[in-house]
C-alpha positions as CSV (number, residue, x, y, z in Angstrom):
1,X,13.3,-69.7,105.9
2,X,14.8,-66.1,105.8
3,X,12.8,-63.1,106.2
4,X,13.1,-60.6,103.0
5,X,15.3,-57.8,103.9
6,X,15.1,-54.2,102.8
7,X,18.2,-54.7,100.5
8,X,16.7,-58.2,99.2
9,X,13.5,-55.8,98.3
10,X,15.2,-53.2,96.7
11,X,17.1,-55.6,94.8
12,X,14.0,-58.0,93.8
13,X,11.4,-54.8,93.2
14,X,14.4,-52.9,90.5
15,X,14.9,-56.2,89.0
16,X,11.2,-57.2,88.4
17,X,10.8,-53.3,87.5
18,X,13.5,-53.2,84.6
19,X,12.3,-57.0,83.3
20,X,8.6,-55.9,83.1
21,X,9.7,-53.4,80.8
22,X,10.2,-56.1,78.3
23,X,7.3,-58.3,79.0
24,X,4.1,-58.0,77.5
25,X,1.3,-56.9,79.7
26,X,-0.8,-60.3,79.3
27,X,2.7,-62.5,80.4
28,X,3.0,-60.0,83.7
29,X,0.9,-62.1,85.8
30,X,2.8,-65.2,85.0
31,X,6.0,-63.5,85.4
32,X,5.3,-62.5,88.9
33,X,4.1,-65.5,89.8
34,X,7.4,-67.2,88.6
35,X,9.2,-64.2,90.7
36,X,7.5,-65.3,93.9
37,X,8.1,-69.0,93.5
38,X,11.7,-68.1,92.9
39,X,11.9,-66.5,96.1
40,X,10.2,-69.1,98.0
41,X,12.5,-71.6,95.7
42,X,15.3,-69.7,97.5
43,X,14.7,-69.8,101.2
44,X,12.8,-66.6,101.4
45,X,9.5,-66.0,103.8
46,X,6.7,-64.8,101.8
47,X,3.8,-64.3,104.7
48,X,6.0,-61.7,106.7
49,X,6.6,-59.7,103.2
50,X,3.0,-59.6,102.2
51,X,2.1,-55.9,102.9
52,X,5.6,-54.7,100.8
53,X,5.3,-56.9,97.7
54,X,1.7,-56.5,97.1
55,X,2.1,-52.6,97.9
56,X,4.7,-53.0,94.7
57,X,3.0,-54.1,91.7
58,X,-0.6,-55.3,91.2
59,X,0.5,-58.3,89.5
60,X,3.0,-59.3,92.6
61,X,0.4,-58.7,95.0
62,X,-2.2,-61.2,93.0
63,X,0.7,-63.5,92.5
64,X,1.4,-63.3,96.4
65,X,-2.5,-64.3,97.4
66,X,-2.6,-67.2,94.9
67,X,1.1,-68.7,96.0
68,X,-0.6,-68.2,100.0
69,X,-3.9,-69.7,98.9
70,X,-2.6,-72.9,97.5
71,X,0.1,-72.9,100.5
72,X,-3.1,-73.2,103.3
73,X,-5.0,-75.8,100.5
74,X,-1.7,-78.3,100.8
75,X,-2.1,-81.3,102.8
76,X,1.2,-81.5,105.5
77,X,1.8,-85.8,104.8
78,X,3.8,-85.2,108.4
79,X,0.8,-84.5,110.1
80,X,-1.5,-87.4,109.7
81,X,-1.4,-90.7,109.1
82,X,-1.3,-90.8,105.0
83,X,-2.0,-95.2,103.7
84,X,0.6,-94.2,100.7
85,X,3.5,-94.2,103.4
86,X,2.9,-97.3,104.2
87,X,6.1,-100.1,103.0
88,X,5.0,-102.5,100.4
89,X,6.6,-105.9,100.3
90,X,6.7,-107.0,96.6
């Protein structure tokens, strides 16, 4: 994954800035949350970015805790032994 650099920022933080202008304020929260999927969609490192991206914008910074929350509450199927990679014969 590649770490967010302070182009990629400035680029991401003006585009999310000039679209909010046209997004209602109860459809922000979703939007960011679709912003920071994108970027992890994209190859980008979120957990090194954290301080910068929630410093932005209220809504990225909520977006950002719930993306990391539900990356620690996914189960790694490389890790241990899962019975649903097991080969069936039929």
């Amino acid at each position: 994954m590649k770490n967010l650099t302070d182009g990629d920022f400035e680029f991401v933080f003006n585009f999310y800035d000039e679209a909010t202008n046209f997004i209602a304020d109860k459809d922000k929260p979703d939007f960011a949350a679709k912003v920071i999927n994108h970027l992890v969609d994209f190859g980008f490192e979120i957990k090194p970015a954290v301080k910068e991206i929630s410093d932005h914008c209220e809504h990225l910074g909520e977006a950002v805790d719930v993306y990391l929350n539900s990356e620690e509450l996914e189960e790694d199927v490389f890790d241990e032994y899962n019975e649903d990679d097991e080969v069936e014969d039929y």
